[in-house]
The first five atom37 places (N, CA, C, CB, O) and aatype in JSON, in Angstrom:
{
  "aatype": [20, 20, 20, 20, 20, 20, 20, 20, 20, 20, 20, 20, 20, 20, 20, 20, 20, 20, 20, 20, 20, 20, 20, 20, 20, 20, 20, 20, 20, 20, 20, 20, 20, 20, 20, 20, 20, 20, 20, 20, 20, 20, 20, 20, 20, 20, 20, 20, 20, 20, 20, 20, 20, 20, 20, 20, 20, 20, 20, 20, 20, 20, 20, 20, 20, 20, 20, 20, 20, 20, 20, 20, 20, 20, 20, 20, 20, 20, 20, 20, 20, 20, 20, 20, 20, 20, 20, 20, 20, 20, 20, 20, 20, 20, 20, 20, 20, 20, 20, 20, 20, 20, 20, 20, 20, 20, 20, 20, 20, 20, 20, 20, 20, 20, 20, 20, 20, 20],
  "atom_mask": [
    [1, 1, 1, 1, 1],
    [1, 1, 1, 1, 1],
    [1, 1, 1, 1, 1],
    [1, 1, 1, 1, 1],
    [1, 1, 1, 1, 1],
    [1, 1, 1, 1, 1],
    [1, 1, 1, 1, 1],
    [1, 1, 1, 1, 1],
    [1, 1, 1, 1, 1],
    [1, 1, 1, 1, 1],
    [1, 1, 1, 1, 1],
    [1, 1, 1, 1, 1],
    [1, 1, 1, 1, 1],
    [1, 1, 1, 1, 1],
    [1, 1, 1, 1, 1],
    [1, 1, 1, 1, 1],
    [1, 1, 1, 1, 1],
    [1, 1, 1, 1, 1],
    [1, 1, 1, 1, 1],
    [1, 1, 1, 1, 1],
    [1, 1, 1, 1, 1],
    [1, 1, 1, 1, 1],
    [1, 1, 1, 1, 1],
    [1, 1, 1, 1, 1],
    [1, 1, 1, 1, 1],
    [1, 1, 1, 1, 1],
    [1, 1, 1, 1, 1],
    [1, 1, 1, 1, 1],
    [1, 1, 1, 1, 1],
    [1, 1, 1, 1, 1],
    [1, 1, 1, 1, 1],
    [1, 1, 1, 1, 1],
    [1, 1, 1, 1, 1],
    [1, 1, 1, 1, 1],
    [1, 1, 1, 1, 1],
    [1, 1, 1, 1, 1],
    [1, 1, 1, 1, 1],
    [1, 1, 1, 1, 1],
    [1, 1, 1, 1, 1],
    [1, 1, 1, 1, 1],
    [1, 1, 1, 1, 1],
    [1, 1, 1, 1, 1],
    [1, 1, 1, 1, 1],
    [1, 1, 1, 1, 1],
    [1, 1, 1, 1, 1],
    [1, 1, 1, 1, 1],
    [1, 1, 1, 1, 1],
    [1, 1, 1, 1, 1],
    [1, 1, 1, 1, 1],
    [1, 1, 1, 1, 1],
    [1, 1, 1, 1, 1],
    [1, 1, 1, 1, 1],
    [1, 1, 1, 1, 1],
    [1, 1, 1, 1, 1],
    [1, 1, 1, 1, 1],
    [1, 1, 1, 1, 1],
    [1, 1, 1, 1, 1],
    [1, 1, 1, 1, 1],
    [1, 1, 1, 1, 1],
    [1, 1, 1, 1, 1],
    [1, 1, 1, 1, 1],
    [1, 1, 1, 1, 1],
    [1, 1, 1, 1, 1],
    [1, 1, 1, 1, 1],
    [1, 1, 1, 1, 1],
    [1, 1, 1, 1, 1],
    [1, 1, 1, 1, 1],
    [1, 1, 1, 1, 1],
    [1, 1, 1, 1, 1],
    [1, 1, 1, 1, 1],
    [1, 1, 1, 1, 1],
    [1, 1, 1, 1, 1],
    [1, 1, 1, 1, 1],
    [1, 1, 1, 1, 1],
    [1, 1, 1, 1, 1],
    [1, 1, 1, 1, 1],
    [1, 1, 1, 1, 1],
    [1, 1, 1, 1, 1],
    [1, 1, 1, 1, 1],
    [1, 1, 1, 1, 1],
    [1, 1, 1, 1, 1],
    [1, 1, 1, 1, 1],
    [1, 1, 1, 1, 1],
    [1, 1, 1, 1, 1],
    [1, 1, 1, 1, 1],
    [1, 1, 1, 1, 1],
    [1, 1, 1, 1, 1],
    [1, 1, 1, 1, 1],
    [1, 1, 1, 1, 1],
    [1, 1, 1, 1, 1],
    [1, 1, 1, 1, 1],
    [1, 1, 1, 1, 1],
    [1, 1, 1, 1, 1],
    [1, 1, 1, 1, 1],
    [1, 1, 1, 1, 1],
    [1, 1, 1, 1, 1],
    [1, 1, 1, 1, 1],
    [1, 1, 1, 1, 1],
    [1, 1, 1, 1, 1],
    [1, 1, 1, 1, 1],
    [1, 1, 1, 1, 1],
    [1, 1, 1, 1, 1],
    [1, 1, 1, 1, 1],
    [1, 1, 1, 1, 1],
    [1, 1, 1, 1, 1],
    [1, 1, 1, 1, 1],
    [1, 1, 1, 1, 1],
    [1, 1, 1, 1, 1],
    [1, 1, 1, 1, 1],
    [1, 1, 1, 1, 1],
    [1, 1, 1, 1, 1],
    [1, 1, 1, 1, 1],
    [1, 1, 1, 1, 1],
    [1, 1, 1, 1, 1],
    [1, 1, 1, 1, 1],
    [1, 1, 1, 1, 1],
    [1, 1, 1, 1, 1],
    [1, 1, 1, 1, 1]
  ],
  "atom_positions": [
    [[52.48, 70.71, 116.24], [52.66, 69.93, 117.44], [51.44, 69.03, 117.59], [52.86, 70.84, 118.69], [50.34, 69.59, 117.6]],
    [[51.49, 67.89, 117.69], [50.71, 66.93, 118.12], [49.56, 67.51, 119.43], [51.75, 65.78, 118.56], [49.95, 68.1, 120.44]],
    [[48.32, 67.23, 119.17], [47.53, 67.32, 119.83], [47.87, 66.9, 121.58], [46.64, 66.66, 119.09], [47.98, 67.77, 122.44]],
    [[47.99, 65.61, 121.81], [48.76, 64.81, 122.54], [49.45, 65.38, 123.14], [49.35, 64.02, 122.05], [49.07, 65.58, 124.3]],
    [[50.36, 65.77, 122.88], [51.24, 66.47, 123.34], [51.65, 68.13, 124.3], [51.57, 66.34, 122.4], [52.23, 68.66, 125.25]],
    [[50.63, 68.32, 122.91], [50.32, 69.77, 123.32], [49.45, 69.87, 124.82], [49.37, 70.47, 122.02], [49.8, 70.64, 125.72]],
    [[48.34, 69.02, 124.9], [47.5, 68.7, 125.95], [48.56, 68.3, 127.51], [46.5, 67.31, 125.3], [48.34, 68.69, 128.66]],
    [[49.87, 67.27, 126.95], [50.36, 67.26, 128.13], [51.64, 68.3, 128.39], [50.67, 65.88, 128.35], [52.55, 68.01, 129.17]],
    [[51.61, 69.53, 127.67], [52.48, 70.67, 128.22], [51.39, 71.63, 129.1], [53.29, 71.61, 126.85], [51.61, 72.25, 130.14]],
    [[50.5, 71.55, 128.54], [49.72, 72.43, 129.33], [49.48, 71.77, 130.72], [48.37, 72.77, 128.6], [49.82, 72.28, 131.79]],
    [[48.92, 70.68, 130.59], [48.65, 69.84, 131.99], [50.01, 70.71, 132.91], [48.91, 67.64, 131.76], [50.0, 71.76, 133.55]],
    [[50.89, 69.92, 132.66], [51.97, 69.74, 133.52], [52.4, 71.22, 133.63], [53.11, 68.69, 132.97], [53.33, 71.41, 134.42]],
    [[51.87, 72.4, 132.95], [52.25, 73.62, 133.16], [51.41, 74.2, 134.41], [52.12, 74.38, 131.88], [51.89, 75.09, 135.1]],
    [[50.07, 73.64, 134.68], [49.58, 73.65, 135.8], [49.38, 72.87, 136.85], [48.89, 73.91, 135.65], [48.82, 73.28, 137.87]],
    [[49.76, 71.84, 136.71], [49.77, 70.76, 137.64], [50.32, 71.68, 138.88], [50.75, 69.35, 137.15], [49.52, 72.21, 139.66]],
    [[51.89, 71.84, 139.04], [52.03, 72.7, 140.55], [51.08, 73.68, 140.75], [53.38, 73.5, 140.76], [51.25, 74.23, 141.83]],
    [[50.03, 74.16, 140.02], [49.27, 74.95, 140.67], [47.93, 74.33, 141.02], [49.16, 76.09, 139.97], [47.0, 75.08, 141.32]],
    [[47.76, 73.03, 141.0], [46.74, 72.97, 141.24], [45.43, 72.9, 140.58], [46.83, 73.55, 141.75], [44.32, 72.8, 141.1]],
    [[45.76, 72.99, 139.23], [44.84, 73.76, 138.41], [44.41, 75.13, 138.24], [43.98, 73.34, 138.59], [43.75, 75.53, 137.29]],
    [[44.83, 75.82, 139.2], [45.21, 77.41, 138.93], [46.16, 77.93, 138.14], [45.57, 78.01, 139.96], [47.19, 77.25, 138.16]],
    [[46.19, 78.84, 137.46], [47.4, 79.1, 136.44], [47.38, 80.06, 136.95], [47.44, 79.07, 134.9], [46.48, 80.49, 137.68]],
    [[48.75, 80.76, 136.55], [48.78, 82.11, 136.4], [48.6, 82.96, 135.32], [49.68, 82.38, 136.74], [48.18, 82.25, 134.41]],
    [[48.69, 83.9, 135.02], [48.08, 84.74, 134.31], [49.48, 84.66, 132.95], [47.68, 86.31, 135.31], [49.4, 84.21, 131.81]],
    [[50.5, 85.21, 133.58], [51.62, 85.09, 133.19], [52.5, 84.1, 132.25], [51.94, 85.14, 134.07], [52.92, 83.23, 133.01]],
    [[52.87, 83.9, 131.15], [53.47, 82.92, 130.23], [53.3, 83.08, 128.87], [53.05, 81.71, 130.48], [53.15, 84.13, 128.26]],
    [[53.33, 81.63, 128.32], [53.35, 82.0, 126.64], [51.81, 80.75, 126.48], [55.46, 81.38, 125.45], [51.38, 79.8, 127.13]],
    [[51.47, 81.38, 125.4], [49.83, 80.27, 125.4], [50.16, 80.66, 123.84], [47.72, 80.91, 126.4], [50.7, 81.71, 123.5]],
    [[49.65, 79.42, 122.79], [50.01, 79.44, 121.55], [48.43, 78.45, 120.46], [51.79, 78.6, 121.63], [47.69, 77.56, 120.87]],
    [[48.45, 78.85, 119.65], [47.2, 79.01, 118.51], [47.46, 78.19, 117.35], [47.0, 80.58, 117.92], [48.2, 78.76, 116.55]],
    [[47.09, 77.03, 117.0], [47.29, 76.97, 115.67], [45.98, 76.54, 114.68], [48.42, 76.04, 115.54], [45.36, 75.48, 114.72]],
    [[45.84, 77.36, 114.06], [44.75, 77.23, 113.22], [45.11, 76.95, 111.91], [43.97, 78.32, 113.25], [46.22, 77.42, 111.65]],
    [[44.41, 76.16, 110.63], [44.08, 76.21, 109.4], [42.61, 76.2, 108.77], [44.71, 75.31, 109.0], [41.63, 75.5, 109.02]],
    [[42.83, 77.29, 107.81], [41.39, 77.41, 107.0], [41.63, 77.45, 105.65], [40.53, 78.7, 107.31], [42.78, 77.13, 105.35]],
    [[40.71, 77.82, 104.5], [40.87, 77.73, 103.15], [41.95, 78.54, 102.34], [39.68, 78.02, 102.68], [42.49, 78.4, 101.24]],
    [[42.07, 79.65, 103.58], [43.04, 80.29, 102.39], [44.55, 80.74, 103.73], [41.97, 82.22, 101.28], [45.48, 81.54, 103.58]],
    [[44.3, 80.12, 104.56], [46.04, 80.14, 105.47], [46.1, 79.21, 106.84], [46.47, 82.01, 106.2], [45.14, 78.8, 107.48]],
    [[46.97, 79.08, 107.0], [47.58, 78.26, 107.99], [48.69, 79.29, 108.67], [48.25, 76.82, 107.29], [49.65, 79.9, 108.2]],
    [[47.95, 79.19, 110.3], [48.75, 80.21, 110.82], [48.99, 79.54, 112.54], [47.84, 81.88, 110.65], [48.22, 78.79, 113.15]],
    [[50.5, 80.19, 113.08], [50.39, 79.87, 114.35], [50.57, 80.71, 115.19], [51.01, 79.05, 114.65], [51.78, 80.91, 115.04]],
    [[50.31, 81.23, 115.81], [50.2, 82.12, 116.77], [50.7, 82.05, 118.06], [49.16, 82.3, 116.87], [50.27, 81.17, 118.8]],
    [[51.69, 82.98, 118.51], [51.95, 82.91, 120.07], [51.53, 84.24, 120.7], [53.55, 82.63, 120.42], [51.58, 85.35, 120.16]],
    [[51.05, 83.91, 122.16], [50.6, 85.52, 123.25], [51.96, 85.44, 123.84], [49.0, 85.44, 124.81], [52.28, 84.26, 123.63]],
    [[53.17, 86.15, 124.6], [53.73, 85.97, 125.65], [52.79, 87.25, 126.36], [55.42, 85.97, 125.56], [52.37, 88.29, 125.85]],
    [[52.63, 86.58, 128.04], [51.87, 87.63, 128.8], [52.94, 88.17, 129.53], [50.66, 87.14, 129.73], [53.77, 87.29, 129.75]],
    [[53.24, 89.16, 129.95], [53.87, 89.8, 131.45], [53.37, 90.91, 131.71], [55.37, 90.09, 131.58], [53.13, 91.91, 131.03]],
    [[53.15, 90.44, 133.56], [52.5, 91.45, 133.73], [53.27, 92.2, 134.18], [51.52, 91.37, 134.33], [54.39, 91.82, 134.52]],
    [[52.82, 93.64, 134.29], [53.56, 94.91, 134.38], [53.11, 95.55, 136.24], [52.89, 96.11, 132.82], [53.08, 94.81, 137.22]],
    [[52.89, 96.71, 136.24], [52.87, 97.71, 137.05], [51.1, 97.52, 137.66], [53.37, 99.2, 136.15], [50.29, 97.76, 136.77]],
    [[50.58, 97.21, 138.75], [49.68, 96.84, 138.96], [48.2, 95.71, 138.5], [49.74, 97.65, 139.05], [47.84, 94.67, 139.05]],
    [[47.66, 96.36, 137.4], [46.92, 96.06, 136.53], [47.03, 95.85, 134.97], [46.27, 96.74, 136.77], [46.33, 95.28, 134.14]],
    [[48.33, 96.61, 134.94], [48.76, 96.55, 133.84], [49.55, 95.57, 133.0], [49.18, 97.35, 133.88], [50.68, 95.41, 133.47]],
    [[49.38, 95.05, 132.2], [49.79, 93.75, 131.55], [50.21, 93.81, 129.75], [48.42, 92.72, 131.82], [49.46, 94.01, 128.8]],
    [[51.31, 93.61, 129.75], [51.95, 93.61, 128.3], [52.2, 92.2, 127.32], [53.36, 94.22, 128.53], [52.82, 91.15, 127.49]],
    [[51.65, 92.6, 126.56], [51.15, 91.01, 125.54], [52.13, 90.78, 124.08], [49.12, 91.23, 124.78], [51.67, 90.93, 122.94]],
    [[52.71, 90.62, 124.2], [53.7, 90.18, 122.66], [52.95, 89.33, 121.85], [55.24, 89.25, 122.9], [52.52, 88.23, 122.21]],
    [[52.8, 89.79, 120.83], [51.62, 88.77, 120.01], [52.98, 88.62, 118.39], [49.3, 90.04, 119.51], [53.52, 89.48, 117.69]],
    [[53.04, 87.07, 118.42], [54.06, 86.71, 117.28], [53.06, 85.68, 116.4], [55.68, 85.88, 117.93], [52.42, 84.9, 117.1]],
    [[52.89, 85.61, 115.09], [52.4, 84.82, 113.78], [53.25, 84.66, 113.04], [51.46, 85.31, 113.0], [54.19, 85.44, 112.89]],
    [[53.05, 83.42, 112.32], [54.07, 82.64, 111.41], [52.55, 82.1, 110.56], [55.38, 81.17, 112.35], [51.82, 81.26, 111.08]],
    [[52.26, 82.7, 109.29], [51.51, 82.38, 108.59], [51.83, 81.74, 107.31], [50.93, 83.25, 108.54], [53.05, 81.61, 107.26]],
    [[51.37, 81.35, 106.44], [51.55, 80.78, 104.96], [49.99, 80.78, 104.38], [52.31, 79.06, 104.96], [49.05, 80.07, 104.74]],
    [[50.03, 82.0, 103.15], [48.77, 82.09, 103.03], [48.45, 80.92, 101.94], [48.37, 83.56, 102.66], [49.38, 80.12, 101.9]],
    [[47.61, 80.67, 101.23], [47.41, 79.54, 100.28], [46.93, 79.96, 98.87], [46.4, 78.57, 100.86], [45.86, 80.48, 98.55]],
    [[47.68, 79.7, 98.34], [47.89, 80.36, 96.99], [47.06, 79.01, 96.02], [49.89, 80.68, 96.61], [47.27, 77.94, 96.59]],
    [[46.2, 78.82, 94.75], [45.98, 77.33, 94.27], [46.08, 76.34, 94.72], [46.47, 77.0, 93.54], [46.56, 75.35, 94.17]],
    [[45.55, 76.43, 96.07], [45.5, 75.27, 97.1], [47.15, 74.58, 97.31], [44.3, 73.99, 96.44], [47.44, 73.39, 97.21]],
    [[47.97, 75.61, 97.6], [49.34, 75.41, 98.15], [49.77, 76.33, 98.97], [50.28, 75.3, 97.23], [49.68, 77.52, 98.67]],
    [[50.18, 75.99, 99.86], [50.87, 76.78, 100.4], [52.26, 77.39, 100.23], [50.79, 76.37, 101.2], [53.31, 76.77, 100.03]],
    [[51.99, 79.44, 100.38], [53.25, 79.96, 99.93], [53.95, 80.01, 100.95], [53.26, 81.17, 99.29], [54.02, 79.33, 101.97]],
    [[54.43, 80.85, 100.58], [55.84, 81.15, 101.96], [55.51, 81.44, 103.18], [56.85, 82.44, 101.79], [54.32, 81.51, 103.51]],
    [[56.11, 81.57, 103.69], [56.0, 81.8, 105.26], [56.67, 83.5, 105.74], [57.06, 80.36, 106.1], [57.72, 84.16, 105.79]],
    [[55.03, 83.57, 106.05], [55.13, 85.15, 106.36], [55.03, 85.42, 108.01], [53.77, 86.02, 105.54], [54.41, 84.64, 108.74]],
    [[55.79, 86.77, 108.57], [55.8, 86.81, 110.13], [55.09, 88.44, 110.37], [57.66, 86.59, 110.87], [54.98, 89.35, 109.55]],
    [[54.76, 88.41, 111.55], [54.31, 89.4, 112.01], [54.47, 89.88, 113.39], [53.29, 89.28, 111.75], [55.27, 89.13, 113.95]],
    [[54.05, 90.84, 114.2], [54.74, 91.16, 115.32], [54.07, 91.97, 115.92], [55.9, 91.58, 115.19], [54.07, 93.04, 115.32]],
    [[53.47, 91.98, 116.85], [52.48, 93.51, 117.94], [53.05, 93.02, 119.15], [50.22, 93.59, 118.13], [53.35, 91.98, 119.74]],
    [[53.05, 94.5, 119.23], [52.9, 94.8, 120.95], [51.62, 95.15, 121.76], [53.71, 95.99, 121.29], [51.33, 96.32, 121.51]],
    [[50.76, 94.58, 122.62], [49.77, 94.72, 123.13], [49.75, 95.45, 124.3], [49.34, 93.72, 123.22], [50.66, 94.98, 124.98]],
    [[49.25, 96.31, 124.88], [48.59, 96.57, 126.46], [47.63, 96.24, 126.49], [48.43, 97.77, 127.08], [46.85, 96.34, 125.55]],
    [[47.22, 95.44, 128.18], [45.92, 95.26, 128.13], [45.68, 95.69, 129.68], [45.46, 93.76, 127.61], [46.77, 96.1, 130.08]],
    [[45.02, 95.75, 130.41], [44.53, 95.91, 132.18], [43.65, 94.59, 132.51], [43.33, 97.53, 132.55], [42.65, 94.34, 131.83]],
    [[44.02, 93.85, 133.49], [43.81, 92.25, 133.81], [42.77, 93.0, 135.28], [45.77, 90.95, 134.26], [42.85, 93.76, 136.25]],
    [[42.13, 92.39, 134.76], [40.76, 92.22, 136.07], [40.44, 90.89, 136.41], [39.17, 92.81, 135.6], [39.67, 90.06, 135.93]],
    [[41.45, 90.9, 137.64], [41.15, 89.55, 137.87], [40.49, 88.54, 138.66], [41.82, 89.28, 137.91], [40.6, 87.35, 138.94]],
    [[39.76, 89.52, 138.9], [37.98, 88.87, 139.37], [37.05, 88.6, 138.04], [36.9, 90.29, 140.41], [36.15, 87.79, 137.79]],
    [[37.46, 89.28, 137.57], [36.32, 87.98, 136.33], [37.23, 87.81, 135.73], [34.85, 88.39, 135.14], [36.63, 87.49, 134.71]],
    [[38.77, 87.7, 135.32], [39.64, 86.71, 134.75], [39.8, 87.34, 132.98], [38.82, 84.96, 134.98], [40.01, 86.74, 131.92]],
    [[39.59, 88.85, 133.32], [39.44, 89.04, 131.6], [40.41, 90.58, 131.73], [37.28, 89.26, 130.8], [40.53, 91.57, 132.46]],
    [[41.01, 89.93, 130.35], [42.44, 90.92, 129.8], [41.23, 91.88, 128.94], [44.08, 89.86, 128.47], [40.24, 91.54, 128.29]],
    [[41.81, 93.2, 129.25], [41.18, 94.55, 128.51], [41.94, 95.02, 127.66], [40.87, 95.71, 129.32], [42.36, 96.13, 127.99]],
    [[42.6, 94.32, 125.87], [43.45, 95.13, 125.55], [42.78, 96.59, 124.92], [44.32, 94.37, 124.69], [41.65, 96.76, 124.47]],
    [[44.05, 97.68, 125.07], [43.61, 99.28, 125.38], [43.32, 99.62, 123.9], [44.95, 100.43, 126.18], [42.27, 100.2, 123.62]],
    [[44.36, 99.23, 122.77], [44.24, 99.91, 122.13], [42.79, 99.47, 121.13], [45.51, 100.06, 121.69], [42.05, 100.37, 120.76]],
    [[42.53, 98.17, 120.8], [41.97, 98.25, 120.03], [40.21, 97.67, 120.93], [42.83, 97.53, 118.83], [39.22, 97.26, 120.31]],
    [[40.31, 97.81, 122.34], [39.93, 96.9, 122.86], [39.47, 95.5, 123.22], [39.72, 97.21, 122.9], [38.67, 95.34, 124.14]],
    [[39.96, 94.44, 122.49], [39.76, 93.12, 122.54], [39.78, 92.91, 124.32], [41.0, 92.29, 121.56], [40.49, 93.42, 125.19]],
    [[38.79, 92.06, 124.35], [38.99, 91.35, 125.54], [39.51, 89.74, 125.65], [37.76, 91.47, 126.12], [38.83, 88.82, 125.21]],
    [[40.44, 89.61, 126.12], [40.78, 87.99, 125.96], [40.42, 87.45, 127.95], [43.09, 87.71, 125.23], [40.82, 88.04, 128.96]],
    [[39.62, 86.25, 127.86], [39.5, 85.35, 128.79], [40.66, 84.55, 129.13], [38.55, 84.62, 128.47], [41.33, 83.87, 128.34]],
    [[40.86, 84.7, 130.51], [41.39, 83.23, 131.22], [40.78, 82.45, 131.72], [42.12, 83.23, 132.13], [40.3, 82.65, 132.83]],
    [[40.58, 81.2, 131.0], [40.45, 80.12, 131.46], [41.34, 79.75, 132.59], [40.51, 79.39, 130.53], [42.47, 79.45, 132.2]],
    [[41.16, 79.67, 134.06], [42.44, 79.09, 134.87], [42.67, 77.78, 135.36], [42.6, 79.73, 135.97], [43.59, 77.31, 136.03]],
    [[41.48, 77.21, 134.84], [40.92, 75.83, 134.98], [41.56, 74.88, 134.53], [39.81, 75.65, 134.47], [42.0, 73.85, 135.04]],
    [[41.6, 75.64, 132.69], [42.19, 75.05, 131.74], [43.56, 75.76, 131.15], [41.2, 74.87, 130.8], [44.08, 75.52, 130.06]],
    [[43.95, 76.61, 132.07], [44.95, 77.16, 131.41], [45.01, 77.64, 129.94], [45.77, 76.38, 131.57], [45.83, 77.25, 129.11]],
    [[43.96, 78.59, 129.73], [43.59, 78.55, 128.01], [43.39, 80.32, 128.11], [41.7, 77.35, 127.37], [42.81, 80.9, 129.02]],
    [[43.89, 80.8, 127.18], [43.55, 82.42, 126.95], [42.56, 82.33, 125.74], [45.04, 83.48, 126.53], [42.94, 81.9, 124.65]],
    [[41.35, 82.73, 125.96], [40.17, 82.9, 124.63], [40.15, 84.49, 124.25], [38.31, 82.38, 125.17], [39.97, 85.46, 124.99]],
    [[40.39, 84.42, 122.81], [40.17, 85.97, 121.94], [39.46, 86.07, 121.0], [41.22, 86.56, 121.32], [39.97, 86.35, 119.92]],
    [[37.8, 85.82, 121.13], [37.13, 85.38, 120.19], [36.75, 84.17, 120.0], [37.57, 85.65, 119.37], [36.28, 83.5, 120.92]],
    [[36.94, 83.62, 118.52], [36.78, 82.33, 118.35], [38.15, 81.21, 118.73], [36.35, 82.31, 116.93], [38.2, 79.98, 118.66]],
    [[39.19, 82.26, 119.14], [41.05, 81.38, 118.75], [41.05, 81.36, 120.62], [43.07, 82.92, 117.53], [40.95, 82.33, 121.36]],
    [[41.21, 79.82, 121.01], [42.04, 79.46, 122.13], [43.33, 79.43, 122.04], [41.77, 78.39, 122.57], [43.84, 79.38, 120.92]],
    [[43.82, 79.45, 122.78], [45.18, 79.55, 123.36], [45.78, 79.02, 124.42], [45.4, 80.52, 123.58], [45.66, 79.63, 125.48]],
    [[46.54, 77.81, 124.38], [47.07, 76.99, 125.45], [48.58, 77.18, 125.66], [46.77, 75.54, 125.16], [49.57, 77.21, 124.92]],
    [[48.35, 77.3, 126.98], [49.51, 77.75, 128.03], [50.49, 76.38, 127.6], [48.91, 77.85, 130.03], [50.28, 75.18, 127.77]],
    [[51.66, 77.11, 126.96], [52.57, 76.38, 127.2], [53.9, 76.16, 128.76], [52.99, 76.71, 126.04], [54.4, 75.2, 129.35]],
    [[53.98, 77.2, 128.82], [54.59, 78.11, 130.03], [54.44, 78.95, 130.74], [55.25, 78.53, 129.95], [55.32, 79.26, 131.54]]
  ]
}
Protein backbone atom coordinates (compact mmCIF):
# COMPACT_ATOMS: atom_id res chain seq x y z
CA UNK A 1 0.00 0.00 0.00
CA UNK A 2 1.22 3.31 -0.87
CA UNK A 3 2.63 5.37 1.77
CA UNK A 4 0.08 8.17 0.86
CA UNK A 5 -2.42 6.42 1.32
CA UNK A 6 -1.82 4.47 4.09
CA UNK A 7 -1.20 7.93 6.02
CA UNK A 8 -4.74 8.98 4.84
CA UNK A 9 -6.59 5.75 6.35
CA UNK A 10 -5.19 6.32 9.46
CA UNK A 11 -5.91 10.12 9.52
CA UNK A 12 -9.45 9.67 8.73
CA UNK A 13 -9.60 6.62 11.17
CA UNK A 14 -9.16 9.24 13.83
CA UNK A 15 -10.33 12.25 12.66
CA UNK A 16 -13.98 11.62 14.55
CA UNK A 17 -11.99 11.27 17.48
CA UNK A 18 -10.29 14.05 17.54
CA UNK A 19 -7.08 12.66 17.47
CA UNK A 20 -7.83 10.24 20.17
CA UNK A 21 -8.06 6.71 19.04
CA UNK A 22 -9.25 3.99 20.53
CA UNK A 23 -7.50 1.24 21.61
CA UNK A 24 -9.59 -1.14 19.65
CA UNK A 25 -9.11 -2.10 15.67
CA UNK A 26 -6.74 -3.47 13.17
CA UNK A 27 -3.15 -1.49 12.89
CA UNK A 28 -0.86 -3.19 10.17
CA UNK A 29 3.24 -3.46 9.54
CA UNK A 30 5.02 -3.70 6.53
CA UNK A 31 8.52 -4.22 6.59
CA UNK A 32 11.46 -5.42 4.14
CA UNK A 33 15.00 -6.51 4.94
CA UNK A 34 17.80 -8.72 3.36
CA UNK A 35 16.47 -11.88 3.78
CA UNK A 36 12.21 -11.26 3.95
CA UNK A 37 9.51 -9.14 3.24
CA UNK A 38 6.76 -9.37 5.60
CA UNK A 39 3.29 -7.80 6.48
CA UNK A 40 1.85 -7.91 9.45
CA UNK A 41 -1.60 -7.30 10.96
CA UNK A 42 -2.62 -6.73 15.13
CA UNK A 43 -6.59 -6.98 15.29
CA UNK A 44 -7.16 -5.55 19.00
CA UNK A 45 -10.45 -6.39 21.04
CA UNK A 46 -10.86 -5.66 24.05
CA UNK A 47 -12.24 -8.16 26.37
CA UNK A 48 -13.47 -8.29 30.10
CA UNK A 49 -12.13 -5.25 31.96
CA UNK A 50 -8.43 -4.93 31.38
CA UNK A 51 -8.21 -7.61 29.46
CA UNK A 52 -7.48 -7.39 25.77
CA UNK A 53 -7.15 -10.07 22.95
CA UNK A 54 -4.70 -9.49 20.00
CA UNK A 55 -4.87 -11.65 16.71
CA UNK A 56 -1.54 -11.30 15.25
CA UNK A 57 -1.67 -12.46 11.21
CA UNK A 58 1.88 -12.45 8.77
CA UNK A 59 2.14 -12.98 5.19
CA UNK A 60 5.90 -13.34 4.69
CA UNK A 61 8.19 -14.32 1.60
CA UNK A 62 11.52 -15.19 2.78
CA UNK A 63 14.39 -14.40 0.12
CA UNK A 64 16.02 -17.07 -1.26
CA UNK A 65 19.33 -15.71 -3.98
CA UNK A 66 18.03 -12.43 -3.73
CA UNK A 67 14.37 -13.54 -4.84
CA UNK A 68 11.72 -13.85 -3.37
CA UNK A 69 10.03 -17.36 -2.45
CA UNK A 70 6.68 -18.12 -1.70
CA UNK A 71 4.48 -16.74 0.44
CA UNK A 72 4.34 -18.09 3.81
CA UNK A 73 1.41 -17.36 6.69
CA UNK A 74 1.31 -17.47 10.21
CA UNK A 75 -1.16 -16.99 13.03
CA UNK A 76 -1.12 -16.18 17.13
CA UNK A 77 -3.37 -15.53 19.45
CA UNK A 78 -2.27 -12.90 21.99
CA UNK A 79 -3.50 -11.79 25.62
CA UNK A 80 -2.40 -8.79 26.81
CA UNK A 81 -3.85 -6.32 30.06
CA UNK A 82 -4.15 -2.52 28.65
CA UNK A 83 -3.17 0.09 31.23
CA UNK A 84 -4.48 2.83 30.11
CA UNK A 85 -2.91 5.50 31.88
CA UNK A 86 0.31 5.08 30.39
CA UNK A 87 -1.25 3.66 27.13
CA UNK A 88 0.77 0.30 27.20
CA UNK A 89 -0.53 -3.31 26.21
CA UNK A 90 1.11 -6.08 28.68
CA UNK A 91 1.15 -9.14 26.48
CA UNK A 92 0.97 -12.21 29.26
CA UNK A 93 2.47 -14.79 27.69
CA UNK A 94 5.61 -13.88 26.44
CA UNK A 95 5.50 -10.44 27.93
CA UNK A 96 5.99 -7.91 25.14
CA UNK A 97 4.80 -4.62 25.83
CA UNK A 98 3.28 -2.77 22.84
CA UNK A 99 2.62 1.25 23.05
CA UNK A 100 -0.29 3.34 21.97
CA UNK A 101 0.42 6.05 20.31
CA UNK A 102 -3.21 7.90 20.48
CA UNK A 103 -1.95 10.89 18.91
CA UNK A 104 -0.91 9.04 16.05
CA UNK A 105 -2.94 6.20 16.12
CA UNK A 106 0.18 3.85 15.92
CA UNK A 107 0.72 0.54 18.13
CA UNK A 108 4.78 0.29 18.79
CA UNK A 109 6.33 -3.41 19.54
CA UNK A 110 9.82 -2.72 19.59
CA UNK A 111 11.35 -1.49 16.60
CA UNK A 112 7.81 -2.39 14.17
CA UNK A 113 5.01 0.48 14.16
CA UNK A 114 1.78 -0.19 13.43
CA UNK A 115 -0.89 2.01 11.85
CA UNK A 116 -4.43 1.93 12.64
CA UNK A 117 -6.25 1.13 9.82
CA UNK A 118 -9.67 0.69 11.63
Amino acid sequence: MWPGIMLGIVLAACNALKGKCTLEGTYINHSEGKYSVADDTLIVETGDGSLVLIHRRTGFNRMVDRKLGKREYEKEEWKAVWDRDQGILRELRKGRLLYLDQDSARLILGKRVYGKVN
